[in-house]
N, C-alpha and C positions, 0 to 999 in steps of 0.2 A: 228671612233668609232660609228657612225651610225648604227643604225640597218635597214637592207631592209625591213625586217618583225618585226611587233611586233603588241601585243594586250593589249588593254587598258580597265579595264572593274571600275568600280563606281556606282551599282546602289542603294548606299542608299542617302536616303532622307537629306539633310544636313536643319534645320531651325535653325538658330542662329538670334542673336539679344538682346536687355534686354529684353524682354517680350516673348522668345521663350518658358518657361516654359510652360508660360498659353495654350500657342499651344498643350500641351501634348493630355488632353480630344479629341480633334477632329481627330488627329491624331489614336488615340485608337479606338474612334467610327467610323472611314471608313474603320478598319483592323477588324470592328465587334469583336470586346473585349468589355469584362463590367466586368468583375474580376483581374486587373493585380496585380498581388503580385511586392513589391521593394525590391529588391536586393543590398544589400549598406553593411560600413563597422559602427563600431560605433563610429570613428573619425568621419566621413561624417554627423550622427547623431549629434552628443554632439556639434559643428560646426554650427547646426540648417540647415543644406543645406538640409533639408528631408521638408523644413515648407512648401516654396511655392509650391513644388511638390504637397506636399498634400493638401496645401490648391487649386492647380490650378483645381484638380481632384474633390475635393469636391463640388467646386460652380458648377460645371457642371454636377452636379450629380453622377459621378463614382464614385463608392465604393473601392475605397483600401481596399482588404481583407486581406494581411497580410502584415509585413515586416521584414525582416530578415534582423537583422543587425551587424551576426556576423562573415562577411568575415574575416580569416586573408589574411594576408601581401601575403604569399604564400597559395594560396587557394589549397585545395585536393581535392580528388576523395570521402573522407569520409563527407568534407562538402555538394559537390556536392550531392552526394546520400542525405543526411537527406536533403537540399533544395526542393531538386523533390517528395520527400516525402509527406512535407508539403504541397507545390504547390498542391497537388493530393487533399490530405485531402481535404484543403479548396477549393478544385475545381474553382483552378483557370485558367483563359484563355489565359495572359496575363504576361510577363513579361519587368519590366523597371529597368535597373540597374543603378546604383546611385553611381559613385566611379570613381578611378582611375584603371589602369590596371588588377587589383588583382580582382577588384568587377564586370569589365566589362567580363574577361575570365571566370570567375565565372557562371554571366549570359548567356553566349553562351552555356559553357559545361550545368547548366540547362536545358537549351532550348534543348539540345540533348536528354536528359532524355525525358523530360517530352513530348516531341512529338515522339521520335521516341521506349520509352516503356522499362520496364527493370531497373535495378536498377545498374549496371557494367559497368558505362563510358568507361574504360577503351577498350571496343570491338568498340569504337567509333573511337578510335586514330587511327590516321595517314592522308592521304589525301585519297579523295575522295569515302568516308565509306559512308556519308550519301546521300541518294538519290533524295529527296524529301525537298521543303519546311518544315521549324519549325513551331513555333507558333509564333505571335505576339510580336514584340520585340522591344523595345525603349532604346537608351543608354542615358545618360547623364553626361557625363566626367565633374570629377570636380577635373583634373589637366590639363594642357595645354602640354603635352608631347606624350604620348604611340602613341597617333591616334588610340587605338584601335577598336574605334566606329565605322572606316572604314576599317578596316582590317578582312580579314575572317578566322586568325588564332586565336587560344585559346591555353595558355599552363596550365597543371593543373598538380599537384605532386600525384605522388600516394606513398605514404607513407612506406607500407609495403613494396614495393619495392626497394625505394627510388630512384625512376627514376621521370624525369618531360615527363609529356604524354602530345604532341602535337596536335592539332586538324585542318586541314584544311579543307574546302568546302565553297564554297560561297554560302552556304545555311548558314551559320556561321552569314552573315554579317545583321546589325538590319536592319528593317526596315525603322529608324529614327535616325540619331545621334541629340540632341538638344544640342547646346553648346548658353551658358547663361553664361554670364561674372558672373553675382551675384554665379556662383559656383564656382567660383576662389578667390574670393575678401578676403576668408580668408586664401588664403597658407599662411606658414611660407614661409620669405625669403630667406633660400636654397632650399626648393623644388619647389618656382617659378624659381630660377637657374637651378638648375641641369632637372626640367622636360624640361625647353626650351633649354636644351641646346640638350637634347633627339630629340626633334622637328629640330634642327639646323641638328643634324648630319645625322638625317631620311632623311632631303634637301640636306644633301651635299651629301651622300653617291649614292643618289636614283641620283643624276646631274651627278656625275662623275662614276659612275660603270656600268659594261657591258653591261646589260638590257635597256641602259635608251631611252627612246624616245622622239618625238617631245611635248606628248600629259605631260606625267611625268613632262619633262622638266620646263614647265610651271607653274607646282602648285609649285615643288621644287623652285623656281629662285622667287616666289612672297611667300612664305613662309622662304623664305630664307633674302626678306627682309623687311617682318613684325616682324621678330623676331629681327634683327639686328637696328630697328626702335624703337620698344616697350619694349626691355627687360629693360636696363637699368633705362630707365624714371618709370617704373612698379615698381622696384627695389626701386625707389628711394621715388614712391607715391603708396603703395601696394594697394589703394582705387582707385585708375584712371581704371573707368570703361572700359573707351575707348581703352587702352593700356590691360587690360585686355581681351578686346576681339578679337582683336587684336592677341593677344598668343594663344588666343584658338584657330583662324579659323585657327592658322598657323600651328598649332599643328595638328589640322584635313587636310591641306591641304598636309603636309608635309607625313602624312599618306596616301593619296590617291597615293603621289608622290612614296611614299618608294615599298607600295602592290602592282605597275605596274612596276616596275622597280629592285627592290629587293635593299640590302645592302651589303658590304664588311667586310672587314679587319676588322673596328672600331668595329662592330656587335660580329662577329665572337670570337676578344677578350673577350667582353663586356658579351659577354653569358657564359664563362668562366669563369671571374673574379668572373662573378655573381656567378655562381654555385660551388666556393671552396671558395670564400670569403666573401659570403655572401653582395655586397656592391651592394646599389641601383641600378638599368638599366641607369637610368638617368646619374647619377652621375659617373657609367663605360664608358658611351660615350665622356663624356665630357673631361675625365680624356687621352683617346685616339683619339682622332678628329686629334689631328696635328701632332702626331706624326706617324699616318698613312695616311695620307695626304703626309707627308715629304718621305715616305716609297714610294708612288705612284706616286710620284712628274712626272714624265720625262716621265710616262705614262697619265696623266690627266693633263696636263698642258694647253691644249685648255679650255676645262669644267672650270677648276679649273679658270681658270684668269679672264672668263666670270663673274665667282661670284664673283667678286667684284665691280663690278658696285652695285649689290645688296645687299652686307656688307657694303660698305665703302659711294658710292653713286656717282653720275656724274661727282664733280669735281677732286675726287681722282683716281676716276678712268681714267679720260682723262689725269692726270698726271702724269700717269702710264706708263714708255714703256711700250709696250705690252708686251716684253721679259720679265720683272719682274711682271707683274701682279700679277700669280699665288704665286710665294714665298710672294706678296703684300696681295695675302686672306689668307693664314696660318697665317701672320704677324697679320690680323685682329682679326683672332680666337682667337691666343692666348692673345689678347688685352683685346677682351672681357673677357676670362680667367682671364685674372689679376685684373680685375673687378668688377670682380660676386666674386673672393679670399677676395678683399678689403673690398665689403660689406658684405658678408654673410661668408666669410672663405671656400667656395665651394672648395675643396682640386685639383691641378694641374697636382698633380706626384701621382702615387700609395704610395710612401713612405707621403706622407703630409697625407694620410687618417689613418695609423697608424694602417688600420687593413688587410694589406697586409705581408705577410713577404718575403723577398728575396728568400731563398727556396722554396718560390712557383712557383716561374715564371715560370719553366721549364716545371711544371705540366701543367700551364695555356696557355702555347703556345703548348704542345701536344694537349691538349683539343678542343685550336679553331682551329687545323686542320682539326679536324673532323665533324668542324659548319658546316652546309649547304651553313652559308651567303658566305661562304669563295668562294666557287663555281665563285661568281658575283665578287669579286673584281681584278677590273683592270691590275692587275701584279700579277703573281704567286708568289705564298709564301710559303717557306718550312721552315721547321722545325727550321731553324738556323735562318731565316728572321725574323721570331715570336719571336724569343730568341731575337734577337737586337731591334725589336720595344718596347716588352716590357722592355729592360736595358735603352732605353732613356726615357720612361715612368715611369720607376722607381725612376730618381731623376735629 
């Protein structure tokens, strides 16, 4: 399953730490900006996660000229346009977005507007439209999951159509991802679940599917167990900075891991699910990790057995035949599944989320044939294969 040929590319800037904030200013003044507008949701706001941003800007003298804080959940093509709007108005230079996935794709499709002119995101979509560096861009993820900070896709809905318009170019990707534990410290405890478990399967998917390389390998297999290290104890002490940051870089590295290497099956349903049932990304992956796992079994069986030295840890794992290994990392997943259910209620099956109905599946396995992710995973999958992943997913 080696690849003879493959390309690893990662150039943004990663500063984490507790006091990566204050890093913001200096970072802004060597990309010559002094006007950056925030980009954020007003969860992220009311949460106070906007204070030290701005206060780390202000001591150093940048002016915050404005802030927009009112991404939703599924950001449009009609937010985006009045964003770059404003941006213009106040003549701004500079963009930092402030959020989870929703506010970070938000900030890219801005970035497209306002550098490359025009008010019609929509003529931006697909890959490799834009030609040229953006403007100046700073992310600041304050969930531990997407990795979109390192990734150089954006998806945004346009409305009228009701299609989601995807964005690729690695002109996309910011110039700086800062991950700061203090932006985590207040998830609720299903969204620090269900985003690590987002993280978990970005690791697993990126370690065992077609693409992957020596260099992927790496971030996957140490983000695979920081997460299997920090979730639980997090879970259990939502203030544990350390463990907090911890989920973050895993979250970031799992990202670098998945954008070099691509995703499968899990992906593929997951973008599906999402799209006719409305159920978190996070929370679709998690809901499918083993039971597409168990689908690829006899094809990822090497990858797969490998991770468990990294889920489980040395001693489990040298206790392991090798033979059993792999069935012994499913066995972990769903371990920590039963887990993350006990404390937070994080749902296992489609049926436990209660906002699936059976007559969907059929629609949902047509659907992710058509994913891109599907491309990269490991064992082919037709139509009737997707029908039985998602009947053992269902209950």
């Amino acid at each position: 399953m080696t690849n003879s040929y493959y390309e690893f590319f990662c150039p943004v800037k990663v500063i984490a730490g507790k006091a990566a904030l204050e890093h913001i200013p200096y970072e802004l003044t060597g990309l010559a900006a002094k006007r950056p507008m925030i980009v954020t949701d007003k969860g992220v706001r009311a949460a106070g996660l906007l204070d030290p941003v701005i206060a780390a800007c202000e001591e150093s003298g940048l002016e915050i000229v404005t802030i927009y804080d009112d991404v939703p959940p599924d950001s449009s093509t009609t937010v985006v346009r009045d964003i770059a709007g404003i941006y213009r108005q106040e003549k701004c230079d500079s963009i930092i977005a402030v959020g989870g996935g929703s506010a970070i794709d938000t900030g890219k499709a801005v970035n497209i507007l306002v550098s490359e002119g025009g008010t019609d995101i929509a003529k931006y979509s697909g890959a490799g439209v834009i030609k040229k560096p953006l403007k100046p861009f700073l992310v600041v993820p304050t969930t531990a999951g997407t990795g979109s900070e390192v990734t150089s896709v954006a998806v945004i809905t346009d409305e009228a159509k009701g299609v989601k318009l995807p964005f690729t170019s690695s002109f996309l990707l910011p110039n700086a991802a800062v991950i700061d534990p203090r932006m985590t410290l207040t998830l609720p405890p299903h969204i620090t679940a269900a985003t690590a478990m987002d993280a978990l399967t970005h690791a697993t998917e990126a370690f065992t599917c077609m693409a992957k390389n020596p260099l992927s390998d790496a971030y996957a297999t140490a983000a695979v167990k920081k997460i299997s290290q920090s979730l639980l104890t997090v879970m259990d002490n939502p203030k544990d900075t350390d463990g907090r940051l911890e989920l973050a870089q895993a979250s970031t590295m799992a990202g670098i891991a998945f954008s070099n290497s691509m995703v499968g099956l899990v992906h593929a349903l997951g973008h599906a699910t999402g799209a006719i049932c409305h159920l978190p990304h996070g929370l679709c992956m998690s809901l499918y990790l083993p039971y597409v796992l168990e689908y690829n079994l006899e094809d990822i069986r090497g990858p797969l057995g490998d991770l468990l030295l990294h889920l489980e840890g040395p001693e489990v794992y040298s206790a392991t035949p090798a033979s059993r290994r792999a069935e012994a990392s499913i066995s972990a997943i769903r371990k920590l599944r039963d887990q993350l259910h006990k404390r937070c209620q994080l749902p296992r099956t489609l049926k436990e989320t209660g906002k699936v109905q059976e007559e969907q599946l059929d629609l949902i396995a047509e659907m992710a044939l058509d994913d891109g992710a599907i491309m990269f995973n490991p064992k082919e999958v037709t139509l009737e294969d997707a029908r039985a992943v998602l009947r053992r997913a269902w209950a």
